[in-house]
C-alpha distance (Angstrom), angle and dihedral (degrees) to the residues before:
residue distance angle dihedral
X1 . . .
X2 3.56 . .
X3 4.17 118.0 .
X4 3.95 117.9 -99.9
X5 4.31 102.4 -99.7
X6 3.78 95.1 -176.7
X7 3.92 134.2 50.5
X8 3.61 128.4 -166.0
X9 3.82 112.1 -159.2
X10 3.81 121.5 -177.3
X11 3.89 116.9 -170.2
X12 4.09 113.5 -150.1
X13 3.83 127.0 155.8
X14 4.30 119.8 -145.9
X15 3.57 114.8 -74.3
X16 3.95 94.7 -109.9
X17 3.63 115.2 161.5
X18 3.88 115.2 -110.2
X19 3.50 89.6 16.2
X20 3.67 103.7 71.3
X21 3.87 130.6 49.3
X22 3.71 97.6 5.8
X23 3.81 96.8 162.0
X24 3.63 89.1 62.9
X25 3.62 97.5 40.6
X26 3.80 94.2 63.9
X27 3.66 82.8 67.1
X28 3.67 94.5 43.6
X29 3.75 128.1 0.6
X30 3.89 141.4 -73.2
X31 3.65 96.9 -110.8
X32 4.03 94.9 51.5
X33 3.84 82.7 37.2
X34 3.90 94.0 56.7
X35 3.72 101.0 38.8
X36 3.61 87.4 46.9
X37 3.79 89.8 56.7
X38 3.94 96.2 47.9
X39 4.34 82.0 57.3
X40 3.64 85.9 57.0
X41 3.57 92.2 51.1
X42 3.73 98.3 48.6
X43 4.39 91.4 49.9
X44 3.87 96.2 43.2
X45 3.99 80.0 58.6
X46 3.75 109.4 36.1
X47 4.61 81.0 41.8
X48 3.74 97.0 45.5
X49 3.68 93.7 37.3
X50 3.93 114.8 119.0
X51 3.88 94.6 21.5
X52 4.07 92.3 102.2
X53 3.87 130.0 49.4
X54 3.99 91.9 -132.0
X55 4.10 110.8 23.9
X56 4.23 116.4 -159.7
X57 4.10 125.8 -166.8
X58 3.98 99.2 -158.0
X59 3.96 103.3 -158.1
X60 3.58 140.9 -156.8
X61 2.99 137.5 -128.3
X62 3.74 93.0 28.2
X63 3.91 101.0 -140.9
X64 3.95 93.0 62.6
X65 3.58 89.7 67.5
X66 3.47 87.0 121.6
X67 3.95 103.6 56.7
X68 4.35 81.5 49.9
X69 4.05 84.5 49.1
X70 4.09 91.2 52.2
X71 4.00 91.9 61.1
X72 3.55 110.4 18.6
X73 4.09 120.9 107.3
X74 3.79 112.9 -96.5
X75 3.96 87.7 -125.0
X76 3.52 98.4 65.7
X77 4.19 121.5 70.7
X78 3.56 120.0 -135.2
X79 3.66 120.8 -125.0
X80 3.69 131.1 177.0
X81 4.07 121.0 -129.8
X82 3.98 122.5 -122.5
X83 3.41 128.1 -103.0
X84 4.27 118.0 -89.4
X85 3.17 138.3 59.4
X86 4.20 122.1 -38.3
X87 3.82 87.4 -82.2
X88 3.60 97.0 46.3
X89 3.51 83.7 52.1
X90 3.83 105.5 48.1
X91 4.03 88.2 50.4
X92 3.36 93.8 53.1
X93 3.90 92.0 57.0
X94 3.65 95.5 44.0
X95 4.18 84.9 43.9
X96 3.82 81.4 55.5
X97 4.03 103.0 46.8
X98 4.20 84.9 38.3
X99 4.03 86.9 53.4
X100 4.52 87.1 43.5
X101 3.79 82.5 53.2
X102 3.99 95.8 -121.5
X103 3.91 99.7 164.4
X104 3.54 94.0 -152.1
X105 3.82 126.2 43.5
X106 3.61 125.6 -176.6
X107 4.08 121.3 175.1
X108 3.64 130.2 -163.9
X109 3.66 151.5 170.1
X110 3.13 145.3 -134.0
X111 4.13 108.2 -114.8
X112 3.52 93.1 85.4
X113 3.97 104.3 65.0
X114 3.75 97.4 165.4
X115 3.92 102.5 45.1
X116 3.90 104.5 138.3
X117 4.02 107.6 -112.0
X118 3.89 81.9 -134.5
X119 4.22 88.9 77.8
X120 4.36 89.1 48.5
X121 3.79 84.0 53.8
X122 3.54 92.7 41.0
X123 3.97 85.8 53.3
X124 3.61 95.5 53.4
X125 3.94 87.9 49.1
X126 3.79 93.8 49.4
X127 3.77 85.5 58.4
X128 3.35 100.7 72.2
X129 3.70 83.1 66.2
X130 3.60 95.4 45.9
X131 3.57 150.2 33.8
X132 3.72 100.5 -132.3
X133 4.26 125.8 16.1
X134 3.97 121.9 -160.1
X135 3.70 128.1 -164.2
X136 3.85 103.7 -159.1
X137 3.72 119.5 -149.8
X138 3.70 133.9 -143.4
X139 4.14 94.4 -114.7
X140 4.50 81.6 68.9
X141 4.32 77.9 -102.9
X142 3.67 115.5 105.6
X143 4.23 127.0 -117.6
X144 3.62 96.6 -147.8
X145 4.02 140.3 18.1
X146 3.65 127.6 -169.2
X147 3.93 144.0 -170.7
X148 3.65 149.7 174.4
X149 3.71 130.1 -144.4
X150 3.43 101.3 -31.3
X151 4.11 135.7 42.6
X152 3.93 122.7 -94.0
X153 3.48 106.0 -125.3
X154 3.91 87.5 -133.4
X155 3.79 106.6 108.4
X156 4.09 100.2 80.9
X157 3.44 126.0 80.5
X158 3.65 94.7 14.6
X159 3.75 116.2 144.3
X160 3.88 94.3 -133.5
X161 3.77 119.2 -148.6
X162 3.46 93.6 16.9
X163 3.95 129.2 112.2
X164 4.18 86.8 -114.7
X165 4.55 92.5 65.0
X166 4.59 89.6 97.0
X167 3.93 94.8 34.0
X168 3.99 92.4 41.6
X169 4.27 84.0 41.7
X170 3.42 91.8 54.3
X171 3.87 97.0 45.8
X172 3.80 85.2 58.1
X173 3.69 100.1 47.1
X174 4.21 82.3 51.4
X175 3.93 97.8 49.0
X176 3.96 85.0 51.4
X177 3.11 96.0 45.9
X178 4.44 92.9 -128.3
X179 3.85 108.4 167.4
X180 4.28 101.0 -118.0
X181 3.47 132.3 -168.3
X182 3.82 124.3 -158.1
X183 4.14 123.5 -139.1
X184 3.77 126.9 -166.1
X185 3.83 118.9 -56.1
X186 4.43 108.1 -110.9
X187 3.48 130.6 163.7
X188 4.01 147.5 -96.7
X189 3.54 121.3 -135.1
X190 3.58 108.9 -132.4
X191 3.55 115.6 122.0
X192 4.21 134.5 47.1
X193 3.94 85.3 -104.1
X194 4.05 88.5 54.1
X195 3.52 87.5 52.0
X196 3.71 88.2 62.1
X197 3.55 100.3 53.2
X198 4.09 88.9 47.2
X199 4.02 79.6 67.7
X200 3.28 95.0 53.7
X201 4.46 91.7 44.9
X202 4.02 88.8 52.4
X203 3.78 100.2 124.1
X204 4.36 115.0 -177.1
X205 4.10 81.8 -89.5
X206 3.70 83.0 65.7
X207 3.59 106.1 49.9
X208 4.13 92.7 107.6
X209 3.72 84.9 64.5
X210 3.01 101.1 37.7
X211 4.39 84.8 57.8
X212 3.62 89.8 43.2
X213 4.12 94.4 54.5
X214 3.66 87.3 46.0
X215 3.70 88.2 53.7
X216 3.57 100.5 48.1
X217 3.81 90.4 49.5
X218 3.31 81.9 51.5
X219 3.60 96.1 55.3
X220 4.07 111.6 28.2
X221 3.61 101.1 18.8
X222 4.05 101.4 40.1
């Protein structure tokens, strides 16, 4: 049996109310907020499932593994993120798959619920072509990062959660001279007006999501 060459990693923290989409409970609340997060979870991995020989959830905090291991697919392995800050915490997984020698690496999260698994696999194409791939987002953050065999040196000095993380990225892919590829701009879903244009991105392999934000409207925001 040949050796897994590509890893898909996708970051997401435990749906706790208060502690998770905060930006778009101020315009709702942290219960609708939270539950609403955990349905994002649940699409990005049943849509992105498949697109990756070896498929990782990296979870935070790491002591509700558990409540990640009671609704998680059973084809994707459960990992828990490193300590620090998010870029701390993204170079230690891609230090990880670089030291499993995966040849391609591609990380995401889990704001993006609707992002068509045709861009990931575009990602891991554009990397033979390139030693790092970026998928910039509308917020000035970026969806999606990729690398090959070795680390991009992108992950200090970042001011994270800000509208600066793709241009300051990019800046420090340049002064290292890292070979980068860019992949379609999409969207994060972090405020009531993102919400909004998730409607309008609901394709017919988003119609559970579609029920379940009907739902929760239904329920919390009614």
């Amino acid at each position: 049996m040949m050796p897994p060459k590509t890893l898909l990693g996708v970051f997401a923290k435990f749906w706790e109310a208060g502690k998770v989409k905060t930006r778009l409970a101020t315009d709702t609340n942290d219960t609708f907020a939270a539950e609403l997060y955990k349905a994002f979870i649940l699409t990005t991995l049943e849509r992105v499932s498949g697109v990756a020989d070896a498929q990782h959830l990296a979870v935070t905090p790491a002591e509700r593994l558990s409540d990640f291991a009671l609704v998680t697919p059973p084809n994707w392995t459960i990992t828990t993120q490193s300590s620090g800050d998010l870029g701390c915490r993204m170079q230690a997984f891609f230090q990880q798959a670089v030291e499993h020698q995966f040849e391609k690496t591609v990380l995401i999260g889990t704001d993006s619920p609707t992002i068509p698994p045709a861009i990931i696999q575009q990602a891991f194409d554009l990397l033979d072509h390139a030693d790092c791939v970026i998928g910039p987002a509308a917020d000035g953050g970026y969806y999606l990062i990729g690398c090959t065999t070795s680390v991009p040196p992108v992950f200090n000095n970042i001011d994270w959660s800000s509208d600066q993380v793709f241009q300051q990225t990019i800046s420090a892919l340049q002064h290292h001279d890292v070979s980068y590829k860019l992949l379609p701009p999409w969207f994060d879903v972090d405020t009531i007006e993102d919400l909004r244009k998730l409607r309008e991105s609901i394709d017919e392999s988003s119609q559970w999501l579609c029920q379940r934000l009907d739902s929760l409207e239904a329920e919390y925001l009614a």
